[in-house]
N, C-alpha and C positions, 0 to 999 in steps of 0.2 A: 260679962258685959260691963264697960266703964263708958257710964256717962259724963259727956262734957258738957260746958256751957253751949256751943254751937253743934256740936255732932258726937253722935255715940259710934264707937268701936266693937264689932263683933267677932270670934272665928266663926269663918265657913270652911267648913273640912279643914283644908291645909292650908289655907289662908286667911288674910282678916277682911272684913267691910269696914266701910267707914260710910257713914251715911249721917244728913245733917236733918233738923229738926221737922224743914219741911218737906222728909221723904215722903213720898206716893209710892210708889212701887217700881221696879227691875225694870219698866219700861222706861223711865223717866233718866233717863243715863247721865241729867248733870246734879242728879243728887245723892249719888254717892260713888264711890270709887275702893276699889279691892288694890292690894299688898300683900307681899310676901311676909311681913313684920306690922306690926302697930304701927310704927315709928312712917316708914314706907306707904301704908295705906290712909292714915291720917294726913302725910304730906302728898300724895295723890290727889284726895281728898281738896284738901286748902289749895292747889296749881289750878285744879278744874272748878273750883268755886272761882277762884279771881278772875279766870278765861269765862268765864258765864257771866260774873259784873260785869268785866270791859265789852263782851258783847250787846249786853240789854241797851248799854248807853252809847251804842256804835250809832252810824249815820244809817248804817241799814234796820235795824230795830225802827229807828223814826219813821225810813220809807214805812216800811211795813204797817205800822201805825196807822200812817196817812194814808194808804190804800184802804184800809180796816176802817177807818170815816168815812172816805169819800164813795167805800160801797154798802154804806150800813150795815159792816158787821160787828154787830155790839159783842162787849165783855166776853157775854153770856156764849155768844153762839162760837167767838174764840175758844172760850174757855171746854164747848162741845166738842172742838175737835178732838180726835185720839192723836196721838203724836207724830202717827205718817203723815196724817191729813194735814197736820201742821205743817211738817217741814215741805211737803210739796206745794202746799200754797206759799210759804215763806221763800220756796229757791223760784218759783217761777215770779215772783212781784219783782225778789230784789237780784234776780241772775246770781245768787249767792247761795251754797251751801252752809245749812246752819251752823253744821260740825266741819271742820276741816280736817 
């Protein structure tokens, strides 16, 4: 196991993970990313980190925000979803899949 500053590198079996600091777990799909090499799974890794920034600060994140206001649902109760529940209230607000 080699720790970085932003994400540690694992083998799994015959491949590696790369996962960043705020992994949760295997269901959470944009915090880490597998390779066939280090090199591979790290730059996996850093493509789907940047496609996850450009989306948070997309016009759709804002919709989705401003529905989350204007039907009181706080932080908390976002944050209760499990991650289907998300994406299915996220693609029906904003007619947009989360992942493409």
């Amino acid at each position: 196991m080699k720790l970085f500053n932003k994400f540690q590198v694992e083998k799994d079996f015959n491949r590696f993970i790369c996962f960043g600091t705020k992994f949760v777990n295997l269901q959470e799909p944009d915090c880490y990313a597998y390779g066939n090499t280090k090199k591979e799974a790290i730059k996996n890794f850093l493509e789907k980190e940047k496609e996850v920034k450009k989306f948070k600060n997309s016009n759709y994140t804002k919709q989705f925000s401003k529905y989350c206001i204007s039907n009181n649902i706080t932080k908390d109760d976002a944050d209760a979803l499990n991650f289907k529940e998300f994406l299915l209230l996220f693609d029906k607000v904003t007619n947009r899949p989360y992942f493409q």
